[in-house]
mmJSON file of the N, C-alpha and C atoms, coordinates in Angstrom:
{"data_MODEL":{"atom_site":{
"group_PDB":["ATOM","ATOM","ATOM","ATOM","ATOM","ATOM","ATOM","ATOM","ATOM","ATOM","ATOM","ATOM","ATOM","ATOM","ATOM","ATOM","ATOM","ATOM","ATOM","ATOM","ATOM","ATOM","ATOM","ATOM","ATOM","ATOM","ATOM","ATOM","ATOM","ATOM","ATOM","ATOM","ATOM","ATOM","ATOM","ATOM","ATOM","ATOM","ATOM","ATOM","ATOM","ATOM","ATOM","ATOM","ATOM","ATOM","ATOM","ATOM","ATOM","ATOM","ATOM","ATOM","ATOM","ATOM","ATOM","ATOM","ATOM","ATOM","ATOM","ATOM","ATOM","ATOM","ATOM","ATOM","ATOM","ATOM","ATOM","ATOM","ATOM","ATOM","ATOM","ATOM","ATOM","ATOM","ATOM","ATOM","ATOM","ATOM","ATOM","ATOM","ATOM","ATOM","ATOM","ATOM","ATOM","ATOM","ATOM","ATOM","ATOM","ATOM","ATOM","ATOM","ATOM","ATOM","ATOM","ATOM","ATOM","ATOM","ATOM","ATOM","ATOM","ATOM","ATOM","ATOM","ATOM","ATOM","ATOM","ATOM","ATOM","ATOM","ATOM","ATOM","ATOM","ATOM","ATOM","ATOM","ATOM","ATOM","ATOM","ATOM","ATOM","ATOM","ATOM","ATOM","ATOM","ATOM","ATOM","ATOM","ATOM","ATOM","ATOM","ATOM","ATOM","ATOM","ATOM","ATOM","ATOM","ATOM","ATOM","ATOM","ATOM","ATOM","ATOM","ATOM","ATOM","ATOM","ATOM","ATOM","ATOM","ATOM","ATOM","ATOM","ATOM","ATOM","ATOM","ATOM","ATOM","ATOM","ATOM","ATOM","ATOM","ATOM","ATOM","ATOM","ATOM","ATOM","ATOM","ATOM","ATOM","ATOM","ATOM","ATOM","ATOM","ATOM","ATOM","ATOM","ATOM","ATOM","ATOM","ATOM","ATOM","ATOM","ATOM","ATOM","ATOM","ATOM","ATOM","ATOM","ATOM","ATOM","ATOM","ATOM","ATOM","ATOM","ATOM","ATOM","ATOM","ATOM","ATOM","ATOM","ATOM","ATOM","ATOM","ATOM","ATOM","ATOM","ATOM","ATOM","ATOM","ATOM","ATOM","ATOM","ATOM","ATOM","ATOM","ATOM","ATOM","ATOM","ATOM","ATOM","ATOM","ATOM","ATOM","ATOM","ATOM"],
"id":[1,2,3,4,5,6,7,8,9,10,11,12,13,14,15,16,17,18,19,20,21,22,23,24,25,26,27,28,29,30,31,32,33,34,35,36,37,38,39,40,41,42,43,44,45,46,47,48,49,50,51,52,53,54,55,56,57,58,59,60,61,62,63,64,65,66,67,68,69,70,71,72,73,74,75,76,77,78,79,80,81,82,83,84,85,86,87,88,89,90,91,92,93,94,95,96,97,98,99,100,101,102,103,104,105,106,107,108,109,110,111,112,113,114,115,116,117,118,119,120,121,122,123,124,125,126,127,128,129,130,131,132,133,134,135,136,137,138,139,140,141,142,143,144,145,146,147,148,149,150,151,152,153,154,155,156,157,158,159,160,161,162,163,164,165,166,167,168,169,170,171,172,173,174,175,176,177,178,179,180,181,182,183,184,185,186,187,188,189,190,191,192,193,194,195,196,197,198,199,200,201,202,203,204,205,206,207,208,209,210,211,212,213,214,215,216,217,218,219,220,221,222,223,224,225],
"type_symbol":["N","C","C","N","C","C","N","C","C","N","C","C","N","C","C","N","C","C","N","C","C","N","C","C","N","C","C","N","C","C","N","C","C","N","C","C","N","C","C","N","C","C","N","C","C","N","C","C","N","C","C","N","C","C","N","C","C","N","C","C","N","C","C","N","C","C","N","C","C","N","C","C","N","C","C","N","C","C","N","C","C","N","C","C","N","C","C","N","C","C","N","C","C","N","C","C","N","C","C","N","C","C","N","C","C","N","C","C","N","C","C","N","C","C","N","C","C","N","C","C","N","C","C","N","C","C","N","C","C","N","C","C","N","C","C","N","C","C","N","C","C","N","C","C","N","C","C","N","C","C","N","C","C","N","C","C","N","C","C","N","C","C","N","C","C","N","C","C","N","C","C","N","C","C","N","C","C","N","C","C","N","C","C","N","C","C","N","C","C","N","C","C","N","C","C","N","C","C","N","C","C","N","C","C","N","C","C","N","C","C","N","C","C","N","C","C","N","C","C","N","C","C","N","C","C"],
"label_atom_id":["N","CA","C","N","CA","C","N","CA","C","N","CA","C","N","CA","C","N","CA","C","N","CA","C","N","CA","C","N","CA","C","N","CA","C","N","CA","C","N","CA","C","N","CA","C","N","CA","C","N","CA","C","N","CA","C","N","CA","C","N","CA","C","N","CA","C","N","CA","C","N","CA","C","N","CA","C","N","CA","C","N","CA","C","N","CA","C","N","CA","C","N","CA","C","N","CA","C","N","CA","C","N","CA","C","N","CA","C","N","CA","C","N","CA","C","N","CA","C","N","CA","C","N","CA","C","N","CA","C","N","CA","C","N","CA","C","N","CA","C","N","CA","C","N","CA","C","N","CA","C","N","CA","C","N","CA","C","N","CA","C","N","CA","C","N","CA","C","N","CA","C","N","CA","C","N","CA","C","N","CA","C","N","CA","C","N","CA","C","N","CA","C","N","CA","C","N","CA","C","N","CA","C","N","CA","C","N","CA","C","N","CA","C","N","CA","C","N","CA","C","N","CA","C","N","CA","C","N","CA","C","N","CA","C","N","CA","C","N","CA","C","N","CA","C","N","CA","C","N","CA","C","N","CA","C","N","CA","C","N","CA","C"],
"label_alt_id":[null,null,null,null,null,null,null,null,null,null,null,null,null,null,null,null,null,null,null,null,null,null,null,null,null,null,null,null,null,null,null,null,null,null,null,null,null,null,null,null,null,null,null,null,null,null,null,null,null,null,null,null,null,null,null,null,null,null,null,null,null,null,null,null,null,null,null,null,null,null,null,null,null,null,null,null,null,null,null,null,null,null,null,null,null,null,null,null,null,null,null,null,null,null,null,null,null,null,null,null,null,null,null,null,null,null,null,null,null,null,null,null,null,null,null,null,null,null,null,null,null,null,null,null,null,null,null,null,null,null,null,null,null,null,null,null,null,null,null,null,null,null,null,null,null,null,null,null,null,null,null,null,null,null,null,null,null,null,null,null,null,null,null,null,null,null,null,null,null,null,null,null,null,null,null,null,null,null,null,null,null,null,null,null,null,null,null,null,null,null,null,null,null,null,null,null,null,null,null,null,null,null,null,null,null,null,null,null,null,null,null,null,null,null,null,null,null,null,null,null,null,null,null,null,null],
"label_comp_id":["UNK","UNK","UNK","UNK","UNK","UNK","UNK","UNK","UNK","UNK","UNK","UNK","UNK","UNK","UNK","UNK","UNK","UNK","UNK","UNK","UNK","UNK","UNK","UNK","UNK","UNK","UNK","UNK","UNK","UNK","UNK","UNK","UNK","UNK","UNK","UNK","UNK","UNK","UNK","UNK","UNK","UNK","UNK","UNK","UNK","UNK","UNK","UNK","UNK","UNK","UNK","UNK","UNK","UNK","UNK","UNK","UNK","UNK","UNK","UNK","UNK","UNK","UNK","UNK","UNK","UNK","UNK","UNK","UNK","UNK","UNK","UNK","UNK","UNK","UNK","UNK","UNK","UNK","UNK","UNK","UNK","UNK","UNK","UNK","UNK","UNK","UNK","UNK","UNK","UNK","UNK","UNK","UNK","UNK","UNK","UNK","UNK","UNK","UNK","UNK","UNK","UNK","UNK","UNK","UNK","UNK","UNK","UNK","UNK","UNK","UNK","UNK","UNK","UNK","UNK","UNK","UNK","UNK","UNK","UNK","UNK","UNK","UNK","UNK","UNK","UNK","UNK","UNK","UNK","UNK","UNK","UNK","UNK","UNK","UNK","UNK","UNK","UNK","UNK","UNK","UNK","UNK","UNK","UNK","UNK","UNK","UNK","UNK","UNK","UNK","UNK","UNK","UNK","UNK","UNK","UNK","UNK","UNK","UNK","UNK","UNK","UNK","UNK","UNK","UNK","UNK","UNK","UNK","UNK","UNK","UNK","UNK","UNK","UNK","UNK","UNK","UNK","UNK","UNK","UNK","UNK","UNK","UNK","UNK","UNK","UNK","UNK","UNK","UNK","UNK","UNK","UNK","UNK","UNK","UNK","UNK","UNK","UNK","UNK","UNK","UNK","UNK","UNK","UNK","UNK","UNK","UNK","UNK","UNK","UNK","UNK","UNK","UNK","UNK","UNK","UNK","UNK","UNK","UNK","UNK","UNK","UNK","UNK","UNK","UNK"],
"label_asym_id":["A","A","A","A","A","A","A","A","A","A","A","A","A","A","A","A","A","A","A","A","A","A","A","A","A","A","A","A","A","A","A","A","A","A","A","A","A","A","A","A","A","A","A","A","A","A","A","A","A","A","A","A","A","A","A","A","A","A","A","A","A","A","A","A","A","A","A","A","A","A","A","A","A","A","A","A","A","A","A","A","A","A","A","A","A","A","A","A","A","A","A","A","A","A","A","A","A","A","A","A","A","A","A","A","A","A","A","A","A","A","A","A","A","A","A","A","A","A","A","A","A","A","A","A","A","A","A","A","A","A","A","A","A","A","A","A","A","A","A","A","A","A","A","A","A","A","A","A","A","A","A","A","A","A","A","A","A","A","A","A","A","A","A","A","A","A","A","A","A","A","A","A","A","A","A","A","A","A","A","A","A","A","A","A","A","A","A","A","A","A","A","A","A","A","A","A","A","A","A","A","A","A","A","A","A","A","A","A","A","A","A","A","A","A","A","A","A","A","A","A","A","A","A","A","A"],
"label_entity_id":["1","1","1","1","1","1","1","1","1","1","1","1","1","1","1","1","1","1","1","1","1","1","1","1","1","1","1","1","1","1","1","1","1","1","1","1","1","1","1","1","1","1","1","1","1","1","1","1","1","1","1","1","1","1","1","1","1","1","1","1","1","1","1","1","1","1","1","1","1","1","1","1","1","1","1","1","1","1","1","1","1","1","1","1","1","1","1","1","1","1","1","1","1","1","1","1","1","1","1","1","1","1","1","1","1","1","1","1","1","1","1","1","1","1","1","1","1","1","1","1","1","1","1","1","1","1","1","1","1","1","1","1","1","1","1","1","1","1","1","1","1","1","1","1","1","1","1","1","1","1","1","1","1","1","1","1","1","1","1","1","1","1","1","1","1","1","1","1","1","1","1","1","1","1","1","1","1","1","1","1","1","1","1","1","1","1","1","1","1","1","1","1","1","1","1","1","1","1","1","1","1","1","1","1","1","1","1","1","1","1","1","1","1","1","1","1","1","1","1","1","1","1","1","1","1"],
"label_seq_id":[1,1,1,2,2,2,3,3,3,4,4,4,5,5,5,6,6,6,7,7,7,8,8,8,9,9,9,10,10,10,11,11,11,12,12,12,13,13,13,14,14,14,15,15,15,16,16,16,17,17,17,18,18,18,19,19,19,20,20,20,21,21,21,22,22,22,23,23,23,24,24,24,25,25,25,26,26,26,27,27,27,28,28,28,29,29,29,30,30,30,31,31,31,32,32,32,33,33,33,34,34,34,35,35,35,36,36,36,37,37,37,38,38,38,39,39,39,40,40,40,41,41,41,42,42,42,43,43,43,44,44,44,45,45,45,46,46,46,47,47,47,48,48,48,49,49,49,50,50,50,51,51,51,52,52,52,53,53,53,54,54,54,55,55,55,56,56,56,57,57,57,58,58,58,59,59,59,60,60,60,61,61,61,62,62,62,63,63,63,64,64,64,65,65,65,66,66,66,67,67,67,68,68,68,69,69,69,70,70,70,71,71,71,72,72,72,73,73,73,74,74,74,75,75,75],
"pdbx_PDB_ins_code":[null,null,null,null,null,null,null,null,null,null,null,null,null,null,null,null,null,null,null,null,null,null,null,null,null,null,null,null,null,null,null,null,null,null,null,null,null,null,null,null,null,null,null,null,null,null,null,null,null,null,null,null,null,null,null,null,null,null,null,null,null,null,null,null,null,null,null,null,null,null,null,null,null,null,null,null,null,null,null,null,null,null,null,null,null,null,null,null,null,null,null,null,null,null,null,null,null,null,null,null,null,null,null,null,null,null,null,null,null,null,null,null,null,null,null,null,null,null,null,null,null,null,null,null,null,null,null,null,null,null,null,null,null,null,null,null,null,null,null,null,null,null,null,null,null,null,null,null,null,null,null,null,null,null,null,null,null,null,null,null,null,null,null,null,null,null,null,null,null,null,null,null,null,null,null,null,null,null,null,null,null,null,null,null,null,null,null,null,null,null,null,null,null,null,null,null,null,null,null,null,null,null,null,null,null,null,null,null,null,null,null,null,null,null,null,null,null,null,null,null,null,null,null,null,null],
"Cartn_x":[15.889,15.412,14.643,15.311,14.475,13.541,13.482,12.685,11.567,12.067,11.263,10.313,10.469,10.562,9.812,10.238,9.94,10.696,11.692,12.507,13.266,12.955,13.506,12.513,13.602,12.968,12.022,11.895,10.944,9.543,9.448,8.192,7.662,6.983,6.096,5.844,6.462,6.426,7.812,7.074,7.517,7.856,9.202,9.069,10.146,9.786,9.657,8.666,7.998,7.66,7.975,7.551,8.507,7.875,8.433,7.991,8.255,7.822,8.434,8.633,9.486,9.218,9.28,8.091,8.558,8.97,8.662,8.74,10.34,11.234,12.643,13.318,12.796,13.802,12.585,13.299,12.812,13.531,13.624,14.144,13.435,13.421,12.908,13.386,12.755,13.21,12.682,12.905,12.044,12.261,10.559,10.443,10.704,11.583,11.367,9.632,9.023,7.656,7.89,8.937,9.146,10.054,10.018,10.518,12.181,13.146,13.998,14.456,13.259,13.824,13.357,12.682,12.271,13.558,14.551,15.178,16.383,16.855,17.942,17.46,16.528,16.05,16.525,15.724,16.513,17.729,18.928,19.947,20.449,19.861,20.591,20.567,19.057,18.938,19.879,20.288,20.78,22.169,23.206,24.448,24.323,23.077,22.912,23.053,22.396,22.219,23.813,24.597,25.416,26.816,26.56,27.257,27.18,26.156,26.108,26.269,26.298,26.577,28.426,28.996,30.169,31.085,29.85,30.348,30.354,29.722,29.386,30.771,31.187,32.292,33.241,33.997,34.533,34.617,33.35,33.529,33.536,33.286,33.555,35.258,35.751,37.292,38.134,37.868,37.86,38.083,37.167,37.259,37.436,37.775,38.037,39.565,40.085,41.807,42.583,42.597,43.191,43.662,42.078,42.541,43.058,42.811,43.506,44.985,45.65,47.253,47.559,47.046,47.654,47.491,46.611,46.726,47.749,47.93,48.925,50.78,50.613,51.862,52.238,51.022,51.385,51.909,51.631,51.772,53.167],
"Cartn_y":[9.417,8.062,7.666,7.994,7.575,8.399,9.665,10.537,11.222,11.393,11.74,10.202,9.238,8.001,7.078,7.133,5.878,4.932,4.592,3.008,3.279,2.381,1.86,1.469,0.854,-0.187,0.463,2.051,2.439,2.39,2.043,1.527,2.806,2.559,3.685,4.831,5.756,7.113,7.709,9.455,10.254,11.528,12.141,12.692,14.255,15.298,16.798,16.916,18.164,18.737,19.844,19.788,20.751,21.987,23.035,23.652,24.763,25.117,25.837,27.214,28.055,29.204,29.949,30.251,30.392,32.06,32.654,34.045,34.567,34.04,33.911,32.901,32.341,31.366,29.88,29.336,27.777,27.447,27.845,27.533,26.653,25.503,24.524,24.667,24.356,23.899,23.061,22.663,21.201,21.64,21.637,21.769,20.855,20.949,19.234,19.359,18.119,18.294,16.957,16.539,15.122,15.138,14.756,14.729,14.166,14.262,14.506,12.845,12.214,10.319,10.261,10.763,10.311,10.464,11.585,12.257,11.383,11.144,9.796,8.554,7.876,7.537,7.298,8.197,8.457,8.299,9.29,9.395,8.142,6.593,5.829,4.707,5.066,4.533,4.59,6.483,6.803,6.269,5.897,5.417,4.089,3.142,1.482,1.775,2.471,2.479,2.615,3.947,4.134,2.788,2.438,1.434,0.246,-0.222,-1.428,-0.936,0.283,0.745,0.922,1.069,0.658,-0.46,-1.332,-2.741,-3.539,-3.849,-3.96,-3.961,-2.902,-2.453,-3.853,-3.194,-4.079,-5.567,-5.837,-7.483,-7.798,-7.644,-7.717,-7.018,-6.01,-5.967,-7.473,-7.96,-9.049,-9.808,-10.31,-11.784,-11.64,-10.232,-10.833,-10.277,-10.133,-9.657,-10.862,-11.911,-13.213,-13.35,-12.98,-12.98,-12.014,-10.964,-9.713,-9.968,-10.399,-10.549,-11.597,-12.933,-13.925,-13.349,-12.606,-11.863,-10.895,-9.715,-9.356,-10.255,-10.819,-11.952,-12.649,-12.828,-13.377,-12.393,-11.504,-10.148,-9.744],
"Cartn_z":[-4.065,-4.178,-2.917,-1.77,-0.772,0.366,-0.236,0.074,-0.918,-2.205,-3.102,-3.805,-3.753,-4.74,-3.698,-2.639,-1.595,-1.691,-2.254,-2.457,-1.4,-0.497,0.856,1.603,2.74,3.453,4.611,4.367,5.524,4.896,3.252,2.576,1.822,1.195,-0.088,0.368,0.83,1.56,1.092,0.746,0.452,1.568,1.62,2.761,1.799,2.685,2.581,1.068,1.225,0.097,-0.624,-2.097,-2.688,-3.338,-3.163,-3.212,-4.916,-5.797,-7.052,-6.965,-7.483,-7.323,-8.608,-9.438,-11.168,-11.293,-10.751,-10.549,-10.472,-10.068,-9.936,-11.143,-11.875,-12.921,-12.273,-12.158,-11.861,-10.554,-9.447,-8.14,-7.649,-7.017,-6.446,-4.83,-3.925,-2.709,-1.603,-1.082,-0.355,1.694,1.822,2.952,3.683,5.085,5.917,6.684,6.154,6.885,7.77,8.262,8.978,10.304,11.05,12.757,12.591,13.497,13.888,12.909,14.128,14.68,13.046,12.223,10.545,10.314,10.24,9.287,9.721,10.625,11.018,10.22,10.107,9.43,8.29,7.479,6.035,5.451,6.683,6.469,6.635,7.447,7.485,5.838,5.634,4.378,3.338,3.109,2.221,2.483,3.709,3.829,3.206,3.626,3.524,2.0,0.982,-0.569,-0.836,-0.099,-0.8,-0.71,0.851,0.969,0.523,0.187,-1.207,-2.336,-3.002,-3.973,-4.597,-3.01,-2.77,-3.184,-2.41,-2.207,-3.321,-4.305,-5.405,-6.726,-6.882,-7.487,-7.065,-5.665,-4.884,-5.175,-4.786,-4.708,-6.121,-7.428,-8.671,-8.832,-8.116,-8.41,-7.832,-6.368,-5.74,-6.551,-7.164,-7.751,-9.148,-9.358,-11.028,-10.99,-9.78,-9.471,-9.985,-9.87,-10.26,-11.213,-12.075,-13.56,-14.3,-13.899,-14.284,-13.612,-13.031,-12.684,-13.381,-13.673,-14.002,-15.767,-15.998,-17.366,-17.85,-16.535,-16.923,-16.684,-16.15,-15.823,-17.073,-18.433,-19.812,-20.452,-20.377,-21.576,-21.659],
"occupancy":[1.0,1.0,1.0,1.0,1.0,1.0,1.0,1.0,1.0,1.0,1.0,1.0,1.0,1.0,1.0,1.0,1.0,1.0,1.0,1.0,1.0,1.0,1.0,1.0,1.0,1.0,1.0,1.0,1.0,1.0,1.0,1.0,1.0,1.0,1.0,1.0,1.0,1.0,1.0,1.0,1.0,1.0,1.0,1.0,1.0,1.0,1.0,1.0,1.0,1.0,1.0,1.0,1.0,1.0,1.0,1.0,1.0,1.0,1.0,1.0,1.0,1.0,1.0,1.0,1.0,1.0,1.0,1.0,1.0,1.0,1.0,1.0,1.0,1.0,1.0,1.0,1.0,1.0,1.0,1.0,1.0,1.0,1.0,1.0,1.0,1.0,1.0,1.0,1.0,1.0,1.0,1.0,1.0,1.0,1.0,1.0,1.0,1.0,1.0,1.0,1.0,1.0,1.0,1.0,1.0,1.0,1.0,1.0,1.0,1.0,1.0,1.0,1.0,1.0,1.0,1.0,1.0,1.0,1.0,1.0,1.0,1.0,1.0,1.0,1.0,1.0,1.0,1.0,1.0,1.0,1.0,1.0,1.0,1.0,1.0,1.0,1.0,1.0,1.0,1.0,1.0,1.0,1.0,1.0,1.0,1.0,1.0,1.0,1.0,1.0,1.0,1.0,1.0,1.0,1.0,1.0,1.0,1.0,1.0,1.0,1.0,1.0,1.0,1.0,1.0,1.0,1.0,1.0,1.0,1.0,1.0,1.0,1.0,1.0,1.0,1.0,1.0,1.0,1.0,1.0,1.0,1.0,1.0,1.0,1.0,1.0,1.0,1.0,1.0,1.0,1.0,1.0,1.0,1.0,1.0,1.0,1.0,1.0,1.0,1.0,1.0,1.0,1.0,1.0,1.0,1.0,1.0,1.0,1.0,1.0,1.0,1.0,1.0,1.0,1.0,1.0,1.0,1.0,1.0,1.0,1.0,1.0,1.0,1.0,1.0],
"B_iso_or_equiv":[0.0,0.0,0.0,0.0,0.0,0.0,0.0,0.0,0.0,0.0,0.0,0.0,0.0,0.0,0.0,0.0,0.0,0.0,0.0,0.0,0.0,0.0,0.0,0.0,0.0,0.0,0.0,0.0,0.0,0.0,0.0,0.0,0.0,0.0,0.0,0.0,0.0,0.0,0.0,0.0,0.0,0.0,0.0,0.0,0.0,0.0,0.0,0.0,0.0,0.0,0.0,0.0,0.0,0.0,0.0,0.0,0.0,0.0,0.0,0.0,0.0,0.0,0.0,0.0,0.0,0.0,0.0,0.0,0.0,0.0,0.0,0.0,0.0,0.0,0.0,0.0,0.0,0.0,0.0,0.0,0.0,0.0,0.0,0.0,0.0,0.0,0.0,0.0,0.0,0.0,0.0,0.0,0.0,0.0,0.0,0.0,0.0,0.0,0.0,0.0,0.0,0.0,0.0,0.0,0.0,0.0,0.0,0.0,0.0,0.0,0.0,0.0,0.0,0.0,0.0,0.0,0.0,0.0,0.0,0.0,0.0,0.0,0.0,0.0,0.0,0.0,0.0,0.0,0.0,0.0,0.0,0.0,0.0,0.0,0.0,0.0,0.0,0.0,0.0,0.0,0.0,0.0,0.0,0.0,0.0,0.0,0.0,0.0,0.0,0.0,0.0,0.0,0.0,0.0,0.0,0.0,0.0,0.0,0.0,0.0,0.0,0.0,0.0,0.0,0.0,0.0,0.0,0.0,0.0,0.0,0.0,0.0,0.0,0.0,0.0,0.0,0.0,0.0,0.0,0.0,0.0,0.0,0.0,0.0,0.0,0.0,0.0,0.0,0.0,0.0,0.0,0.0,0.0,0.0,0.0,0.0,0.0,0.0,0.0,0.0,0.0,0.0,0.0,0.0,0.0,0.0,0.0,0.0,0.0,0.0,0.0,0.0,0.0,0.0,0.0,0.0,0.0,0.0,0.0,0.0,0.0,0.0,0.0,0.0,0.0],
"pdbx_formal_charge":[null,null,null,null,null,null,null,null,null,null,null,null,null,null,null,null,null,null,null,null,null,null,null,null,null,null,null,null,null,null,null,null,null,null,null,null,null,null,null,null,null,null,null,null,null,null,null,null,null,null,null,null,null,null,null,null,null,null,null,null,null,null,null,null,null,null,null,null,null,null,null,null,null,null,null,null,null,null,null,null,null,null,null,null,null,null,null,null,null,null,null,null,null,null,null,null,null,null,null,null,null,null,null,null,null,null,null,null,null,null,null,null,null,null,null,null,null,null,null,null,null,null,null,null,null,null,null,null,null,null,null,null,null,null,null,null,null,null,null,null,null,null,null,null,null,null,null,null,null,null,null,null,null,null,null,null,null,null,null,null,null,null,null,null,null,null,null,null,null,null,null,null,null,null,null,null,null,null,null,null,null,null,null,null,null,null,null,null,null,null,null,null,null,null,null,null,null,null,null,null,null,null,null,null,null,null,null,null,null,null,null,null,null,null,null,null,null,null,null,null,null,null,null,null,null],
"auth_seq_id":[1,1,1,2,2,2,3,3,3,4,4,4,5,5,5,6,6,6,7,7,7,8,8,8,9,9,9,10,10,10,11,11,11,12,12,12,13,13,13,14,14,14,15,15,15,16,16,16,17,17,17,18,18,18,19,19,19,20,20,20,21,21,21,22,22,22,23,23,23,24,24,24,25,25,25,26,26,26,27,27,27,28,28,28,29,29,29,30,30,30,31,31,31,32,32,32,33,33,33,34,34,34,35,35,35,36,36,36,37,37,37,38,38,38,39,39,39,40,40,40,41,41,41,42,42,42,43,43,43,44,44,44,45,45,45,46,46,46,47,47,47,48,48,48,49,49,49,50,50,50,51,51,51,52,52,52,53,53,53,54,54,54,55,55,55,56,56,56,57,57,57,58,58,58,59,59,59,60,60,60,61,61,61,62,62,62,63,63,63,64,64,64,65,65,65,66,66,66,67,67,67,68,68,68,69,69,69,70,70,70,71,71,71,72,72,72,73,73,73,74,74,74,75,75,75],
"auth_comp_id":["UNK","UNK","UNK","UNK","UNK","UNK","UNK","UNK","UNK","UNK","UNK","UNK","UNK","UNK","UNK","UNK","UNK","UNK","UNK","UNK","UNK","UNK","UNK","UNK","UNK","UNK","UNK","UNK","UNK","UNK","UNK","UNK","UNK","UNK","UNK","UNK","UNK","UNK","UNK","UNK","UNK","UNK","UNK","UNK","UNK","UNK","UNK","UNK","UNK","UNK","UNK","UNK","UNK","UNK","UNK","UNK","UNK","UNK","UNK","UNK","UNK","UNK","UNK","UNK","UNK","UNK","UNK","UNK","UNK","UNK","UNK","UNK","UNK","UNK","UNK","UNK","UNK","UNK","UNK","UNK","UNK","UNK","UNK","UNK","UNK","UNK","UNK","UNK","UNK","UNK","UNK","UNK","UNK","UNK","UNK","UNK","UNK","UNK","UNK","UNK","UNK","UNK","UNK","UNK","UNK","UNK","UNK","UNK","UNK","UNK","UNK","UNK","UNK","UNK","UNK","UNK","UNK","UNK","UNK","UNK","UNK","UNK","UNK","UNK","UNK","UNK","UNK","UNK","UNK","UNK","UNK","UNK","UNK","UNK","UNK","UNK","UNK","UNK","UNK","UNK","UNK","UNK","UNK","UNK","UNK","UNK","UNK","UNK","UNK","UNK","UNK","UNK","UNK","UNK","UNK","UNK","UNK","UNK","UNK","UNK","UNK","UNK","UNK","UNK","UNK","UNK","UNK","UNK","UNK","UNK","UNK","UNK","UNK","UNK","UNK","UNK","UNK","UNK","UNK","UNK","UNK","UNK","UNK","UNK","UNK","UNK","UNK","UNK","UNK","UNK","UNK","UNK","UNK","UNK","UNK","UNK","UNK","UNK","UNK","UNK","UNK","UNK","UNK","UNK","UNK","UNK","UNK","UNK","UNK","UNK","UNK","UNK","UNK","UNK","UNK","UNK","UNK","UNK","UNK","UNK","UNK","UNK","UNK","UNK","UNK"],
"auth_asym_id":["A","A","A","A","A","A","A","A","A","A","A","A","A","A","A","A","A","A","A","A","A","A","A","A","A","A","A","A","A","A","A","A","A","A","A","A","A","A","A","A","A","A","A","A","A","A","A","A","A","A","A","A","A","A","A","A","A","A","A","A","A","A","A","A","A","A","A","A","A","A","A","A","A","A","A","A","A","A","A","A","A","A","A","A","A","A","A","A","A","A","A","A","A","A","A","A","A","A","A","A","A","A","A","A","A","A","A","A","A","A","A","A","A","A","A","A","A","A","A","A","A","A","A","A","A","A","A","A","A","A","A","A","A","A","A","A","A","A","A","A","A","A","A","A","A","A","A","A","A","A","A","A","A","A","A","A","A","A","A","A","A","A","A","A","A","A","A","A","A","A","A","A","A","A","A","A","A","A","A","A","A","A","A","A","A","A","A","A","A","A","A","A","A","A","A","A","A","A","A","A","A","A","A","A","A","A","A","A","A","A","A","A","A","A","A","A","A","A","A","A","A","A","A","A","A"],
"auth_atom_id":["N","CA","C","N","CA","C","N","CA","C","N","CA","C","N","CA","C","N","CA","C","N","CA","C","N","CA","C","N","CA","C","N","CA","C","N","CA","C","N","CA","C","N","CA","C","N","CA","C","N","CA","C","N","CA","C","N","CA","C","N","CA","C","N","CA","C","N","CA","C","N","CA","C","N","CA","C","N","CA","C","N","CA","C","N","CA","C","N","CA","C","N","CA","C","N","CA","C","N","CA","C","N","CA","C","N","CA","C","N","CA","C","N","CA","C","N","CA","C","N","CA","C","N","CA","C","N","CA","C","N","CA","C","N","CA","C","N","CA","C","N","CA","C","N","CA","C","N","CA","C","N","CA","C","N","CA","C","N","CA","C","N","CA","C","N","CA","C","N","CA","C","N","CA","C","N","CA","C","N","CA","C","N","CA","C","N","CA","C","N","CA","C","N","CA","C","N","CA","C","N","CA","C","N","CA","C","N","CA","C","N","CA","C","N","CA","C","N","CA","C","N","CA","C","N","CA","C","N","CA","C","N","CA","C","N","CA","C","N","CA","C","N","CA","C","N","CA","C","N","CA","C","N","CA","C","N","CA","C","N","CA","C"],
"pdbx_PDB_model_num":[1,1,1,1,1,1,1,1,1,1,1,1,1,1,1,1,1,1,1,1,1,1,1,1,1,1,1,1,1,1,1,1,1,1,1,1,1,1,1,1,1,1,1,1,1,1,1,1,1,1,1,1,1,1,1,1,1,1,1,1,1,1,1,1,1,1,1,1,1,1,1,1,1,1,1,1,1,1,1,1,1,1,1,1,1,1,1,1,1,1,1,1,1,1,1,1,1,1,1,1,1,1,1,1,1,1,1,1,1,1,1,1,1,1,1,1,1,1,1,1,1,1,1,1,1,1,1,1,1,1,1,1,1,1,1,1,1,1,1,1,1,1,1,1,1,1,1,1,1,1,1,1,1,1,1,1,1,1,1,1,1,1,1,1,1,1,1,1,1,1,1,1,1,1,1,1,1,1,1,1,1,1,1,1,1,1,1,1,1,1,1,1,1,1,1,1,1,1,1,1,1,1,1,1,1,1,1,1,1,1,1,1,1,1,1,1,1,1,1,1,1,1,1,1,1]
}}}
């Protein structure tokens, strides 16, 4: 997503390229063509995605806990 795709906040850029190899099956593999300080970068993106991706769940378990106890408390 945020290397192949561009969605993130480092903007419409695509980073390593890929390379096919048909001669072997369909092997794919992706060159790094990007610097150290890029690739930190990235990796911080990809924590920020996964950590709202996290969070999300969460705060919907949060607030709908109430009702799910005072629900099971009737049953």
């Amino acid at each position: 997503m945020v290397c192949e795709y561009g969605m993130s906040e480092l903007g419409p850029l695509t980073f390593g390229k890929k390379e096919e190899q048909i001669f072997l099956g369909r092997e794919i593999s992706q060159h790094r063509d990007y610097s150290e300080d890029t690739a930190i970068k990235i990796d911080q993106e990809v924590v920020k995605i996964v950590q709202s991706s996290i969070n999300v769940p969460k705060r919907i378990i949060m607030t709908t806990r109430i009702h799910s106890i005072r629900l099971a408390e009737h049953c």
